[in-house]
PyMOL Python script that loads the backbone (N, CA, C, O; Angstrom):
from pymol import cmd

cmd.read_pdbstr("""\
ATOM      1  N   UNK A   1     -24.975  85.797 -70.769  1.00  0.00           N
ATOM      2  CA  UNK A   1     -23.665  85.177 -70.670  1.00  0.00           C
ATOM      3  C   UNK A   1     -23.599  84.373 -69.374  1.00  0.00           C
ATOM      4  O   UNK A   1     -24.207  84.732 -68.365  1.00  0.00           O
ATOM      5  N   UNK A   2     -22.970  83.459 -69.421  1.00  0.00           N
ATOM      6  CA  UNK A   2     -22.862  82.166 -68.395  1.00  0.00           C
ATOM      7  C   UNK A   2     -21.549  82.816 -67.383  1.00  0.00           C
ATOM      8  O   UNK A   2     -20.779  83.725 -67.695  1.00  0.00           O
ATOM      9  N   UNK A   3     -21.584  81.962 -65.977  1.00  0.00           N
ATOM     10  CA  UNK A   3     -20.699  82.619 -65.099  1.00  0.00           C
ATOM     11  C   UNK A   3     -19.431  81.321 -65.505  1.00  0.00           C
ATOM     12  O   UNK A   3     -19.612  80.222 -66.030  1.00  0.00           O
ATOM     13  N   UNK A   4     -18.429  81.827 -65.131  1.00  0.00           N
ATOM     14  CA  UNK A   4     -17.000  80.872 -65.335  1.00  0.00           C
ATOM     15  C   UNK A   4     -17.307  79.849 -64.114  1.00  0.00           C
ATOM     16  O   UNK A   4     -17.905  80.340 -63.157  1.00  0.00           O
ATOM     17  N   UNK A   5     -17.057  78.868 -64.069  1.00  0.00           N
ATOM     18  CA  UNK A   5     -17.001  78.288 -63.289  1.00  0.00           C
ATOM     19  C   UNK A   5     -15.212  77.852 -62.661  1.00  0.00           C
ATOM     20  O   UNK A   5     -14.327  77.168 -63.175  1.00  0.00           O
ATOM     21  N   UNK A   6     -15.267  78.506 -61.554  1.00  0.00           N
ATOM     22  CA  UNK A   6     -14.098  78.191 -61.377  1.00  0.00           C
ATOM     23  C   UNK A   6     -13.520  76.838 -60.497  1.00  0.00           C
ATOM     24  O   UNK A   6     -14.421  76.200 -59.953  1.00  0.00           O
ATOM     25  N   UNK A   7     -12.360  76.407 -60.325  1.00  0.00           N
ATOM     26  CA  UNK A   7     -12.062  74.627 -60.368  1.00  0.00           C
ATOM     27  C   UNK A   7     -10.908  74.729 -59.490  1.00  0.00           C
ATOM     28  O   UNK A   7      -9.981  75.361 -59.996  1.00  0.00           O
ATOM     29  N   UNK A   8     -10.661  74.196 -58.081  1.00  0.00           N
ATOM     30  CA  UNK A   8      -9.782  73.952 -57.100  1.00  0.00           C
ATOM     31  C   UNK A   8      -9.304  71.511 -57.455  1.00  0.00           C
ATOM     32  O   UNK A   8      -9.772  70.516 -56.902  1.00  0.00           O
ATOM     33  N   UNK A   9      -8.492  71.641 -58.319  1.00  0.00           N
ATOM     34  CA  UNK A   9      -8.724  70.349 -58.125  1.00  0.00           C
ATOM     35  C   UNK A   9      -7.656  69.286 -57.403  1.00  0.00           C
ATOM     36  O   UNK A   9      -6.601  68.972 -57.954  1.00  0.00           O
ATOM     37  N   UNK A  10      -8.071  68.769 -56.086  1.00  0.00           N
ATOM     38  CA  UNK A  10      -7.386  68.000 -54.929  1.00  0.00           C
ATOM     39  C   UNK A  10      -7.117  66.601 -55.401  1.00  0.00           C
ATOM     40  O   UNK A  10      -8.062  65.838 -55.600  1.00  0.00           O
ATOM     41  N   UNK A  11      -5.907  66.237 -55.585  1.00  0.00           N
ATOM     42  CA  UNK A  11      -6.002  64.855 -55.398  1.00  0.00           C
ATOM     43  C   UNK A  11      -4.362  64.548 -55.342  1.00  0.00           C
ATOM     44  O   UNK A  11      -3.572  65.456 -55.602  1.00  0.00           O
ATOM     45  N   UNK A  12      -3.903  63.214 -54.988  1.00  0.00           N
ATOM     46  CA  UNK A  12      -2.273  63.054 -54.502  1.00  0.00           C
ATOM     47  C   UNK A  12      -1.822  62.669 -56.285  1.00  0.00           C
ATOM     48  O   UNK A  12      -0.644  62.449 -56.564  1.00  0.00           O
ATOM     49  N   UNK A  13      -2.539  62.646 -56.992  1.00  0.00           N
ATOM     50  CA  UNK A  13      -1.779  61.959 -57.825  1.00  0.00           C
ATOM     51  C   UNK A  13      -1.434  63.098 -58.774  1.00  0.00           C
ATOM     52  O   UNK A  13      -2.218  63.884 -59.307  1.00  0.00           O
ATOM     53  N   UNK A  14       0.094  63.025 -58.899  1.00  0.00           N
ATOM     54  CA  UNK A  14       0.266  64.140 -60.131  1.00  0.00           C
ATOM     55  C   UNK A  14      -0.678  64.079 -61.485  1.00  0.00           C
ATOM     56  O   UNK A  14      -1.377  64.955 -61.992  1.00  0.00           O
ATOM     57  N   UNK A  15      -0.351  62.256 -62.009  1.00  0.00           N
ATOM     58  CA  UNK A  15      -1.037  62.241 -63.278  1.00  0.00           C
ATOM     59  C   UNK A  15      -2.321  62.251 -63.096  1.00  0.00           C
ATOM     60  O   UNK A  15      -2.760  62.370 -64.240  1.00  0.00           O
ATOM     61  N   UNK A  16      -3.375  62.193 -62.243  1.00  0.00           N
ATOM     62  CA  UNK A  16      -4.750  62.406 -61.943  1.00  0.00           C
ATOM     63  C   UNK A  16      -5.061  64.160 -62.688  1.00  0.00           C
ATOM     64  O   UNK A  16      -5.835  64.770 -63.426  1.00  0.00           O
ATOM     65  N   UNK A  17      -3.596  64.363 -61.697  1.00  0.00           N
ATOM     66  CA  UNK A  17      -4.449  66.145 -61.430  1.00  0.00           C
ATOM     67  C   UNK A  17      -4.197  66.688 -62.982  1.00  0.00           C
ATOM     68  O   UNK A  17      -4.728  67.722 -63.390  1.00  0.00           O
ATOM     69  N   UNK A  18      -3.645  66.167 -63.496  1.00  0.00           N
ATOM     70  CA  UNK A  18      -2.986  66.589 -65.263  1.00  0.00           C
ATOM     71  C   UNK A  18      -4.064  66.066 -66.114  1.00  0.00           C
ATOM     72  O   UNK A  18      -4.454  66.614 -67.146  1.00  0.00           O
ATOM     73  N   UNK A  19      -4.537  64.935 -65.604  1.00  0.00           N
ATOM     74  CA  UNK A  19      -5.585  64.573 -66.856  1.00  0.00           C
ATOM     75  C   UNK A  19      -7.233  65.371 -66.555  1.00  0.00           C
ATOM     76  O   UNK A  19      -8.039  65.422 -67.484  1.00  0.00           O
ATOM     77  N   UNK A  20      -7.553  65.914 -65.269  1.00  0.00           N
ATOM     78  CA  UNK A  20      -8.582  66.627 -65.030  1.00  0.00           C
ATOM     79  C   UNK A  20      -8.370  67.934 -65.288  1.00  0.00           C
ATOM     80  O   UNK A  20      -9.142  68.695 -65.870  1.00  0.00           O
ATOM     81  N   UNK A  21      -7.021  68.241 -64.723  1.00  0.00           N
ATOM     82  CA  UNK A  21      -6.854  70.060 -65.584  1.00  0.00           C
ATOM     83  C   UNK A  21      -6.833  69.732 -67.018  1.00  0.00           C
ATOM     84  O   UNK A  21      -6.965  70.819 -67.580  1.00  0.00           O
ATOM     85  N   UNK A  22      -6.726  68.701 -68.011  1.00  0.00           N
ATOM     86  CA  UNK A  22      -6.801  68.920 -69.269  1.00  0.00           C
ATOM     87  C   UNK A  22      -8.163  68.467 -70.041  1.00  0.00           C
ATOM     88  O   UNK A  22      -8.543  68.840 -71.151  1.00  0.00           O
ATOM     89  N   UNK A  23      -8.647  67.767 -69.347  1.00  0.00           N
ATOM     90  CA  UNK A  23     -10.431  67.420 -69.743  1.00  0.00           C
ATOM     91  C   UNK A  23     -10.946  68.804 -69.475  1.00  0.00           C
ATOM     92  O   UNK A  23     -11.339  69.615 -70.314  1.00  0.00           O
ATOM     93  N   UNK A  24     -10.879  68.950 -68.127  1.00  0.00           N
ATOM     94  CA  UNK A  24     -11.772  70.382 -67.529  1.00  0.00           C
ATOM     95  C   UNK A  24     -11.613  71.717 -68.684  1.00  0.00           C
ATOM     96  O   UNK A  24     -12.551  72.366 -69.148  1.00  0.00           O
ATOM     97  N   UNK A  25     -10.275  71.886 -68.955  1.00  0.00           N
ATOM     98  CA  UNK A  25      -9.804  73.054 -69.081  1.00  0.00           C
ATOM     99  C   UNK A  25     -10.547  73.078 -70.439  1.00  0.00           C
ATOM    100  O   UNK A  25     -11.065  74.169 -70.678  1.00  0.00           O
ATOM    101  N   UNK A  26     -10.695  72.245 -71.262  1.00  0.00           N
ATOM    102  CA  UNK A  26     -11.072  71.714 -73.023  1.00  0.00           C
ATOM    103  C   UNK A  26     -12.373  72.635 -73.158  1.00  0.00           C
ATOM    104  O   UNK A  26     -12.778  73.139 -74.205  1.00  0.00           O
ATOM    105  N   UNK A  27     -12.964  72.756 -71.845  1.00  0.00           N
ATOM    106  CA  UNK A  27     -14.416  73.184 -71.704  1.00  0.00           C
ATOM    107  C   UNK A  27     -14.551  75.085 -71.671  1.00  0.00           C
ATOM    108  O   UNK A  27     -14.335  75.682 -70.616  1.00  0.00           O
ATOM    109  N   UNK A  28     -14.848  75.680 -72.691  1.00  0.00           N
ATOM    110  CA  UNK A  28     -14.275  77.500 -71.982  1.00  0.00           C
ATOM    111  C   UNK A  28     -15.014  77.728 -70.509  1.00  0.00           C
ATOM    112  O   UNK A  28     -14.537  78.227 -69.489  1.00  0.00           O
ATOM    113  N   UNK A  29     -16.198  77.249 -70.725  1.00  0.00           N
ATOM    114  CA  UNK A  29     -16.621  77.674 -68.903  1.00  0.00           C
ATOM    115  C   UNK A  29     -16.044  77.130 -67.949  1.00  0.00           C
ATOM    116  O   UNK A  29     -16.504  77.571 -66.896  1.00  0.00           O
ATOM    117  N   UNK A  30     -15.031  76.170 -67.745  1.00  0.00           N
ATOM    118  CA  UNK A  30     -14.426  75.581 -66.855  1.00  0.00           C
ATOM    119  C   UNK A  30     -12.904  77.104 -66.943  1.00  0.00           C
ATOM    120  O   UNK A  30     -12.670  77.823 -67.915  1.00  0.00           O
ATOM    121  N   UNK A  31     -12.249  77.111 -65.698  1.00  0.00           N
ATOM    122  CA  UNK A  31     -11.519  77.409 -65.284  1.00  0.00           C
ATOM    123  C   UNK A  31     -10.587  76.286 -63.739  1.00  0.00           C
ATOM    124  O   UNK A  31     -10.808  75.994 -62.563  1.00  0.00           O
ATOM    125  N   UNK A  32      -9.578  76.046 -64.758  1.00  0.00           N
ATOM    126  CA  UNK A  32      -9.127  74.960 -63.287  1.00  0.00           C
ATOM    127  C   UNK A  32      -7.968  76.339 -62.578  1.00  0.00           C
ATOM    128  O   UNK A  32      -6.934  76.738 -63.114  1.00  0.00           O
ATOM    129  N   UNK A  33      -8.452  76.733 -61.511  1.00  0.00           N
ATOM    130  CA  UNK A  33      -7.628  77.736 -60.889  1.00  0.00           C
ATOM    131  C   UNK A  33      -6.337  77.127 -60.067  1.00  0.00           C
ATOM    132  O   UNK A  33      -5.401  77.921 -59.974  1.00  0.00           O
ATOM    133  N   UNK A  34      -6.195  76.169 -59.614  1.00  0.00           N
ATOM    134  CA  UNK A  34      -5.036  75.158 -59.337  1.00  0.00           C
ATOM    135  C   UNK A  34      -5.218  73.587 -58.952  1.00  0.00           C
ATOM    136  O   UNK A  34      -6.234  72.914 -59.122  1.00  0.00           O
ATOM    137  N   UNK A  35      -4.162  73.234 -58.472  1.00  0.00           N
ATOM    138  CA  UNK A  35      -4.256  71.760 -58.360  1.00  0.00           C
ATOM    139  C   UNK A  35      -3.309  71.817 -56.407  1.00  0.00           C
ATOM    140  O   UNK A  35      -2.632  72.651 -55.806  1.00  0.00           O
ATOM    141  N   UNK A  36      -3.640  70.927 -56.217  1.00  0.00           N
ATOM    142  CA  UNK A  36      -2.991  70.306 -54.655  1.00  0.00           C
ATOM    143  C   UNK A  36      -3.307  69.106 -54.379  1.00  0.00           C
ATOM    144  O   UNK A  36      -4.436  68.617 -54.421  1.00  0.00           O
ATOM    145  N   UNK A  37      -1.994  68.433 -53.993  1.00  0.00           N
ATOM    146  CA  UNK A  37      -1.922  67.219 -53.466  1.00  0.00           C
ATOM    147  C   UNK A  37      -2.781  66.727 -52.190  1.00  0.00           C
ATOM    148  O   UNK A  37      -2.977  65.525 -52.011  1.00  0.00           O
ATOM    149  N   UNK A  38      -3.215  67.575 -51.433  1.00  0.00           N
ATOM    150  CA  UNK A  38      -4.105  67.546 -50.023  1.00  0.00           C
ATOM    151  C   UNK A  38      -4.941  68.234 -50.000  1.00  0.00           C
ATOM    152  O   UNK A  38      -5.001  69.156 -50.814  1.00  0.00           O
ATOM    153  N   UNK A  39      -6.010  68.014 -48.943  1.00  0.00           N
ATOM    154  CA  UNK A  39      -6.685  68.500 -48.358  1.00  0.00           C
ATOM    155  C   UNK A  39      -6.314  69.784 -47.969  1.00  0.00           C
ATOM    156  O   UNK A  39      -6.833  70.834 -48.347  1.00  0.00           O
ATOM    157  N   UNK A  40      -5.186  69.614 -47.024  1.00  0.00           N
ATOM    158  CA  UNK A  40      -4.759  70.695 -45.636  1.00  0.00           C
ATOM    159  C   UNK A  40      -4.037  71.865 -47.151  1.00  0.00           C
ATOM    160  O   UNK A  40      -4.094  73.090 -47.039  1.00  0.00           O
ATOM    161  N   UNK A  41      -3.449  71.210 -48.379  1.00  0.00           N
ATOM    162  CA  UNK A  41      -2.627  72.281 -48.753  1.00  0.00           C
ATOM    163  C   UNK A  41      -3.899  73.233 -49.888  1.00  0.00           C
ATOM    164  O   UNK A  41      -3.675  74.276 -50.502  1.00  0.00           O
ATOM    165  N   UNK A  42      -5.137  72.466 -49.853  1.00  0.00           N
ATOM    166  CA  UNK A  42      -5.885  73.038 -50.940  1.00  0.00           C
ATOM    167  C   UNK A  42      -6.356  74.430 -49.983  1.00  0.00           C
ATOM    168  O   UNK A  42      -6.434  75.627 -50.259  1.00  0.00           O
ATOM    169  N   UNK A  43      -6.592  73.732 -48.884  1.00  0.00           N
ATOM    170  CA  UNK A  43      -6.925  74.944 -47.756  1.00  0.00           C
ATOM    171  C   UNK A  43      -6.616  76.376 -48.238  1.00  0.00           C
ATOM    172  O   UNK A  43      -7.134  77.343 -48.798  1.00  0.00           O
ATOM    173  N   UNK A  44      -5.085  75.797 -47.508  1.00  0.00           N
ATOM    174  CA  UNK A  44      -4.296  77.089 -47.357  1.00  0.00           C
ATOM    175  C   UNK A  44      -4.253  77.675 -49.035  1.00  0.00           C
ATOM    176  O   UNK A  44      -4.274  78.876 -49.301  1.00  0.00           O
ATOM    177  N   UNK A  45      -4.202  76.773 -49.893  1.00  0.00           N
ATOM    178  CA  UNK A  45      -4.460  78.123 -51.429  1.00  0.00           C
ATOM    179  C   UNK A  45      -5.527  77.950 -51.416  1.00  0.00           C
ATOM    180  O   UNK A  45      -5.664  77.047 -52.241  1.00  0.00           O
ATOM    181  N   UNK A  46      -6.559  78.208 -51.004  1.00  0.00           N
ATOM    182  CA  UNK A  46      -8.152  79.037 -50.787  1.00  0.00           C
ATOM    183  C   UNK A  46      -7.757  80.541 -50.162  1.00  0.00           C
ATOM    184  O   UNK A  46      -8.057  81.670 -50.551  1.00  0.00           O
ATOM    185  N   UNK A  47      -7.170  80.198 -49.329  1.00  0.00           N
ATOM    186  CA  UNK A  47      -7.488  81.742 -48.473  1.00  0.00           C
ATOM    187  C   UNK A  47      -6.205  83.078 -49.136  1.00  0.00           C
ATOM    188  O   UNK A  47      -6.225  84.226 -48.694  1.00  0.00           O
TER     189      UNK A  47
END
""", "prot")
cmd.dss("prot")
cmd.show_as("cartoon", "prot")
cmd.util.cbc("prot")
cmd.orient("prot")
């Protein structure tokens, strides 16, 4: 069995981050675990 791959995906654009959580997600080994507008805010939901 394959590992999940899990998915932090950064970018400012709302409709960006909607059309990559919905390509990605189409995939079962993909897991998009959230989305953030920044850098600094992807950070802070890492830790």
């Amino acid at each position: 069995m394959s590992k999940l791959i899990r998915v932090l995906i950064v970018d400012d654009s709302a409709v960006v981050c909607q059309a990559l959580t919905e390509i990605l997600s189409a995939d079962p080994a993909i897991e998009v675990m959230a989305t953030a507008p920044d850098p600094l805010i992807a950070a802070t939901d890492l830790r």
